[in-house]
N, C-alpha and C positions, 0 to 999 in steps of 0.2 A: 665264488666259494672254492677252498682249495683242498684240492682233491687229499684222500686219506693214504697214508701211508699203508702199503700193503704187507712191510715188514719192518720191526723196526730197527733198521739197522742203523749202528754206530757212524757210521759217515753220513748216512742221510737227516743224521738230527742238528736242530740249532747248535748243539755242542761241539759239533766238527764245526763251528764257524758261518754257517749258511745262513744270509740275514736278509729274505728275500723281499722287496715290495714290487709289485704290481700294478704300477700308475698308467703304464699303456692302456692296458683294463677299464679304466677313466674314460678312453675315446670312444666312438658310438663302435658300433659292434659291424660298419662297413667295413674295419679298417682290418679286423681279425676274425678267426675262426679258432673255434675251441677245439682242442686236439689232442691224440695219444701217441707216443711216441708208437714204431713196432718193437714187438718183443723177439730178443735174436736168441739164438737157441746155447750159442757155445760162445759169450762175452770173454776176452781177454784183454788186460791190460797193455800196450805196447810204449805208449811214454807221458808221464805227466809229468807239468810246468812248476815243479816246485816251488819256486822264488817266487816267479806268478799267482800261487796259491796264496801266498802267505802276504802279498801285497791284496790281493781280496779279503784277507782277516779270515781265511778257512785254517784248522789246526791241520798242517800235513801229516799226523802222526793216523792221524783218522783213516788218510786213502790208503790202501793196501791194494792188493792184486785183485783182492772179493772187491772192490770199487768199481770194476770195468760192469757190473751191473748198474751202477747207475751212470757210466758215462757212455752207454749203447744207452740207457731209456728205458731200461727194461723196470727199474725203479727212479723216483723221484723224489727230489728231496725236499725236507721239509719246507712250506709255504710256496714250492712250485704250483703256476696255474698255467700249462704249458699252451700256447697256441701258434699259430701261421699267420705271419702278416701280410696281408693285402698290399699290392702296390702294382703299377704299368712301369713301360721303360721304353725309351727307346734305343732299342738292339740293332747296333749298326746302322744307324737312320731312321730306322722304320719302327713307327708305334706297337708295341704288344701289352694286350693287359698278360699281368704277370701274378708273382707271390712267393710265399715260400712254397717251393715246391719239396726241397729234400731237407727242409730245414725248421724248429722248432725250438718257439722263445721259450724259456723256462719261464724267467720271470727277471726281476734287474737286485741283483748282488748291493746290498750298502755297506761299505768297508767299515771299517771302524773310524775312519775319519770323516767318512761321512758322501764319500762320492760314491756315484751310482753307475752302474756296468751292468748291462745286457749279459747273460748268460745264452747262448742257443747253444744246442746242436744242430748240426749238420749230417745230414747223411743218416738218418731218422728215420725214415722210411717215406711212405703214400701221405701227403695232406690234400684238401680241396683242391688244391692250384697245383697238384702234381702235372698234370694234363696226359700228356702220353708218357713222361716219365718213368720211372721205380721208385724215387724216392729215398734209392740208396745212394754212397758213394766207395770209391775203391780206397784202400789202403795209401797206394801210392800218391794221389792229389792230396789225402787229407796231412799225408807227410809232408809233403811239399809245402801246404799253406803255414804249417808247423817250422819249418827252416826258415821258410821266407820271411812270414813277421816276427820273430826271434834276431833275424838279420836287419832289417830293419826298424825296427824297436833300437837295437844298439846302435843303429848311426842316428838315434835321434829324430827318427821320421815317423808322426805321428800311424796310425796303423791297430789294429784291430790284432790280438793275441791269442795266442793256442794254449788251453789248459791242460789237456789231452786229449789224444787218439786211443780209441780202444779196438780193439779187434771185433767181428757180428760174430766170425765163425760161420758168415752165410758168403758164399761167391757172388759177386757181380760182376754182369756181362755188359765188357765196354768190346765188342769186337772178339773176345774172349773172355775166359774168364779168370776174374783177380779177386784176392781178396777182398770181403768187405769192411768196412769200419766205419766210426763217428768222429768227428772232432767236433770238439767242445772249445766254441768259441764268444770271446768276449771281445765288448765291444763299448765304446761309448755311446753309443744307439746303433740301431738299425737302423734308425730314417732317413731312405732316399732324394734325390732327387727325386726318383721314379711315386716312390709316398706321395709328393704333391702332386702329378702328373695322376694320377690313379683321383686325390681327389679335385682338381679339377673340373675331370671329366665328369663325376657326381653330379658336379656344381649344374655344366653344362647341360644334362640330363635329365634333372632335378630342377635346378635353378632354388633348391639349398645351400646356400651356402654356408649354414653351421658346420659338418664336417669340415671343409678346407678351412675354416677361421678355427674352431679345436685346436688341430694337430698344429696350424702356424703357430697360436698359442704355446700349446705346449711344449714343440719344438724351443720357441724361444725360451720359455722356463729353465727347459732342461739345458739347454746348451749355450744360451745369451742375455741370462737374467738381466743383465746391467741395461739393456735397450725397451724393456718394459715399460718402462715412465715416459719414454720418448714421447716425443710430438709425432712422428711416423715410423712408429717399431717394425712396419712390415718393410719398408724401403730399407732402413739397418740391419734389418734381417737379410736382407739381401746382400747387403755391402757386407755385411760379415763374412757372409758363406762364400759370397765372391774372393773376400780376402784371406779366409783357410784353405779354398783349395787351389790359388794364385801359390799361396804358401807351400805345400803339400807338392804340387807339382813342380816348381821348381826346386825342392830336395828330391824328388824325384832322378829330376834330369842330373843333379849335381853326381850323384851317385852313376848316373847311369842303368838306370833302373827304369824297366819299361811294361807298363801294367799290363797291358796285353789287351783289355777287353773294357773300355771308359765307356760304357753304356751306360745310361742315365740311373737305371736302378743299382748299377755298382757306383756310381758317386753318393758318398757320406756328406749329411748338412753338416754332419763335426767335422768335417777335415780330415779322417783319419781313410787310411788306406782300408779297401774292404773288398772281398771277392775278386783273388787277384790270381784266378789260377794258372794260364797261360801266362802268366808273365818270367820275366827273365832280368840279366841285368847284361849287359852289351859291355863285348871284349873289344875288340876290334871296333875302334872310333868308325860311326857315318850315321848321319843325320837321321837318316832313312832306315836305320836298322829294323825290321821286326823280326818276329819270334812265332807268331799264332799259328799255327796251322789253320786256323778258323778265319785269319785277315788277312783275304784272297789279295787283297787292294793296298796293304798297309796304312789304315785307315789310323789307327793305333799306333802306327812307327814313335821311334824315338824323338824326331824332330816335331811329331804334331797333336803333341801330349797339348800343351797349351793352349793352341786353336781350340782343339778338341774341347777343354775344359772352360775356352768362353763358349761356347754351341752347347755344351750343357747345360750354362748359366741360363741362354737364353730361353731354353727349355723351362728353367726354373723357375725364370722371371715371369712366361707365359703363366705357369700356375699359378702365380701371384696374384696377378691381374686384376680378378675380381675384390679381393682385398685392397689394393691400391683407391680403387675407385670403381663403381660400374658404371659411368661414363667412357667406353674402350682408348677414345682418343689421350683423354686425361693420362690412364692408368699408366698408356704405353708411354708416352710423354715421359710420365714416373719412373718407370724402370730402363727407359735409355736411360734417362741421366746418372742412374748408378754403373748400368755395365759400359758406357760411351769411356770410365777410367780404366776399364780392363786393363787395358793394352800399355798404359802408364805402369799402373801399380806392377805387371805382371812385369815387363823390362827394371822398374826400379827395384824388385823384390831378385830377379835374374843377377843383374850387376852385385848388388849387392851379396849376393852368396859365392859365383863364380870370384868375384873381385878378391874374396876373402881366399877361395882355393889359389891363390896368386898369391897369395901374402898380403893384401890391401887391404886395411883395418874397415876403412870407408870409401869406397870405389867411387870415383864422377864416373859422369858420363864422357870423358875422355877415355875413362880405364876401358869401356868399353871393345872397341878396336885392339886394345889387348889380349883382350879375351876371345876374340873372332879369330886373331892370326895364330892362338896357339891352337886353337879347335880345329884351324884348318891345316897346320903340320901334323894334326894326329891323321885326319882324313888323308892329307895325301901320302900319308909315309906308315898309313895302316897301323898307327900306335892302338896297343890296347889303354882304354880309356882312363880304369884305374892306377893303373902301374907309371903311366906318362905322369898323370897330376900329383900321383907319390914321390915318385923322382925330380920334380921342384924341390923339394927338402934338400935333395946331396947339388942338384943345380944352383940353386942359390950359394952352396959354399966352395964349390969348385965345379971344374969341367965335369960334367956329368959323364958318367960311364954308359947310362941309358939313351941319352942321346947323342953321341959319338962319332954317330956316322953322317948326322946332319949339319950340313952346312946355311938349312935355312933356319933349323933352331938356335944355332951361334947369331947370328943374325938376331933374333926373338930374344934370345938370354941379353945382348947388350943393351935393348932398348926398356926389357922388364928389369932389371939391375937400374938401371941408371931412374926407374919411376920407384923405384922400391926404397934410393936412399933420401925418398920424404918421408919415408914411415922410420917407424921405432924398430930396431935390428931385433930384437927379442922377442916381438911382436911378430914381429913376419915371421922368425922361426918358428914361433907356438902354430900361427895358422898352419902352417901348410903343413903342419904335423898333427892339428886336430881336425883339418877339415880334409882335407886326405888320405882316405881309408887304406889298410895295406894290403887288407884283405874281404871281398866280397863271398857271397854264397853264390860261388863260379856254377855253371848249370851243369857241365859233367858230373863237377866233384857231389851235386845234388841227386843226382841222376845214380850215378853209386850209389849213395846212400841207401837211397830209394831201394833199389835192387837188392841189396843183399838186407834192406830191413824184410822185403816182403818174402825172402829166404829165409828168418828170421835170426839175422845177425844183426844186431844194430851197435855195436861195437864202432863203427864207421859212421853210424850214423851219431852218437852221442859224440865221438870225437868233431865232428864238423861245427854240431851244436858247440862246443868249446871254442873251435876258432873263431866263426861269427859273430859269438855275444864277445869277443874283444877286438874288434874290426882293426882300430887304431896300434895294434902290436903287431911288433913286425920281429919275427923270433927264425932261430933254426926249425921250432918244431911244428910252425906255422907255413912254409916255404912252400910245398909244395901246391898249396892252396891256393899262392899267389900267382902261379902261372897260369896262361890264358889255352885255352884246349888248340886253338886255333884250326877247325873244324868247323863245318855248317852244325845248326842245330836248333829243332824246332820244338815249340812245346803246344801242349795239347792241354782242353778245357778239362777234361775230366768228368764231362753230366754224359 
C-alpha cells in the first residue's frame, strides 16, 4: 500500500513526471524491510542532474530549491513505497550478512519508453541493517559518487547515475565533523551478487528454495528476458552476468579506472558500476596501483580487477547451485562449465578493446604482445596512463612530442606502424580518437571540487562536471584537467 502524501507538493505529484512501480514488492518480504526515510531539519538543494531527470520522463520545471525536501526524504513522491534491501556479501573475502544500511529504495521510475530504474537514496538515515552505523552520509562521498558516474556514464561505461545531492543541514562525524547530505541514485537494479549469497543461505537454513528461484526469476525478467524460454535459464543467467561484468571490467581497466572496493554485494547482475566510493582512476601507469585506504593488501589494485571479478562469479555461481540441480555434484559440474570460459572470453573481450586503443579495428591474438610492450614502456618510463594512449593520435602521424625521450617507444612506434598498415588509415585515426579519452575525473582536480563545494562554492565543481561529460575534447579550456597531479594519493570509503 503506498504511503499518503503528507503535502501536496508540485514536484512530488504524477505531474512532475514520477511514474513509480513497485515489482520488488512482488518478492517474499525476506528480501526487504518497509521503511521511513529520517526527516532532516535544514534540506538544501546542492546539485541536480538535469539531463538525467529528463531521460527519466520527470518535468525539470518542477524541481526548484523547495525540492531538496524530497531529495533528503523528508517527503515522498507520488506512488513511493520506500524500503531496505536485504542482501550478505563477501567484504574482502570474508562472508557478512549485510543490507541497506544508509540506503532506501523509493520504488523503480518507468520512463516513458518504457524502461525501468531503481530510485534510492543514500545517506537516509537508520534502517534495520544499519547495525552499528548512523545511517548518514557526508557531503563529500556523495559528491564524489556524483563526478564519478557523470564520468563514466560519458566514456560509455555502463554505471549507476546521480540525480542529486541535497544538503541534511545535520553534521556527520566521520572522524570530525562534515556536512551532511543524500544522493539520489539510480540504477538499473540493485541486485547483487551479494542478493543471491544472502538468499542462498535461506536456502541452506531453510532448505526453501522458493526465495532464491523468485529473485533468479525475477532478476532474469528484469534484466535477461530473452533467456526465459531456454532449456537451462539459470546456467544463461550465469553466462550473461559472467559476460556483463567480463565487459564492465575491461572498460574498466581500458580507462584506467580502479573501483576500489569489488565486494560481492557491490558487484551489479546488470553490469553496471555500483557503490564505488574509494575508487579512483590511475596516473601514473603500474599494474599494482591502488588507492583505498581500506586495502591494506591491494586486493582491489588495478591489475586484479579481473581475477577479482572471476572469485565473485564463483561466489555467484555457489548461490546458484541449488537451482542448477540438488544433486551437489551435478550442479557444480553445471556451473564449471560456464565460468571454466572466463579466462577465454575475459582476454578475447581485453584484446579486443585495448586493440582498438591501438588503432586495430579487430585485434588477433598476435596484436596481443603489442599491447603488453606498450603497457610495459608506460610502467617503466612512469607514463601517465591516459595522456600515453591519447598521444597514439599525434604518434601515429609523426614523431611524437609525448614520447621523445624514448628510445624503446621508437622501437614500439616502428613495429605498431608497420601492423597498423593492414587497417583502414581513417579508421585507425577515428579509434584512437574515440577510444582515447583526453580528459579523465583526475582525483585532485576531484578533491578541489569537493572542497570548495563543501565551503559552498561549487563554481569548480559544475565547471569539472563540464569537462568530464565531454572526455573525448581536447581544448585550451580543458588543459589543465589533462595534467597528472604526480603525487601519492589515497581515497577513503566514506561510511
Amino acid at each position: 500500500m503506498a504511503l499518503a502524501l503528507e503535502k501536496k507538493r508540485p514536484y512530488l505529484s504524477r505531474e512532475a513526471g514520477w511514474n513509480f512501480d513497485n515489482s520488488y514488492l512482488n518478492l517474499s518480504e525476506v528480501f526487504y524491510r518497509h521503511v521511513r526515510p529520517t526527516i532532516y531539519p535544514v534540506p538544501q538543494m546542492v546539485i541536480f542532474n538535469s539531463a538525467l531527470a529528463e531521460e527519466l520522463g520527470l518535468r525539470v520545471e518542477f524541481f526548484t530549491s523547495e525540492s531538496a525536501e524530497l531529495f533528503t526524504g523528508n517527503e515522498l513522491p507520488e506512488g513511493a513505497q520506500p524500503i531496505a534491501q536485504a542482501y550478505a556479501g563477501h567484504q574482502f573475502g570474508v562472508f557478512t550478512m549485510l543490507g541497506d544500511g544508509r540506503a532506501i529504495l523509493l520504488g523503480e521510475q518507468i520512463t516513458p519508453e518504457g524502461r525501468r530504474f531503481d530510485i534510492q537514496f543514500k545517506g537516509s538515515g537508520l534502517t534495520p541493517f544499519s547495525r552499528r552505523g548512523d545511517g548518514r552520509a557526508a557531503l563529500g562521498p556523495m559528491l564524489r559518487e556524483y563526478i564519478m558516474s557523470e564520468c563514466l556514464h560519458a566514456l560509455g561505461i555502463p554505471t549507476t547515475r546521480s540525480l542529486c545531492v541535497a544538503a541534511t543541514g545535520e553534521g556527520v562525524w566521520r572522524e570530525r565533523l562534515l556536512p551532511g547530505a543524500v544522493l539520489t541514485r539510480v540504477a538499473a537494479s540493485h541486485i547483487r551478487v551479494g542478493t543471491f549469497e544472502y538468499a542462498a543461505l535461506l536456502f541452506a537454513h531453510t532448505g526453501d528454495i522458493k526465495p532464491l528461484e523468485e529473485l533468479a526469476l525475477y532478476s532474469i525478467r528484469r534484466h535477461y528476458p530473452e533467456i526465459l524460454e531456454e532449456e537451462s535459464p539459470y546456467e544463461l543467467f550465469l553466462k550473461r552476468v559472467m559476460e556483463a561484468q567480463i565487459s564492465l571490467i575491461v572498460k574498466w581497466l581500458s580507462v584506467g579506472f580502479i573501483h576500489g572496493v569489488m565486494n560481492t554485494d557491490n558487484m551489479a547482475i546488470s553490469g553496471e558500476t555500483i557503490d564505488f566510493g574509494p575508487c579512483a582512476f590511475m596516473e601514473e601507469y603500474h599494474p599494482l596501483t591502488c588507492f583505498s585506504s581500506i586495502d591494506y593488501e591491494g586486493r582491489y589494485a588495478y591489475s586484479r580487477q579481473g581475477p577479482i571479478g572471476f572469485w565473485n562469479l564463483c561466489r555467484f555461481a555457489e548461490s546458484l547451485l541449488p537451482l542448477f540441480s540438488l544433486d551437489p555434484q551435478k550442479a557444480q559440474a553445471q556451473a564449471s562449465k560456464v565460468l571454466e570460459d572466463y579466462d577465454r572470453l575475459f582476454e578475447k573481450e581485453y584484446l579486443q578493446v585495448f586493440g582498438q586503443k591501438l588503432g586495430i579495428e579487430k585485434a588477433q591474438e598476435e596484436d596481443l604482445g603489442l599491447i603488453k610492450e606498450f603497457l610495459a614502456i608506460l610502467e617503466e618510463e612512469k607514463h601517465d596512463f591516459t595522456n600515453a594512449f591519447r598521444a597514439l593520435g599525434e604518434a601515429y602521424q609523426k614523431e611524437s612530442s609525448f614520447f621523445s625521450a624514448s628510445s624503446r617507444f621508437k622501437h614500439f612506434q616502428k613495429k605498431w606502424k608497420k601492423r597498423l598498415k593492414r587497417e583502414n588509415p581513417s579508421v585507425v585515426e577515428r579509434l584512437l580518437q574515440e577510444k582515447n579519452p583526453a580528459v579523465i575525473a583526475r582525483n585532485l582536480k576531484v578533491e578541489e571540487a569537493i572542497a570548495k563545494a563543501e565551503q559552498g562554492d561549487l563554481s569548480y565543481l559544475h565547471r569539472l562536471l563540464d569537462v568530464v561529460r565531454k572526455p573525448y575534447e581536447e581544448n585550451s579550456e580543458n588543459e589543465e584537467f589533462r595534467r597528472p597531479a604526480g603525487i601519492p594519493y589515497r581515497t577513503f570509503c566514506g561510511t
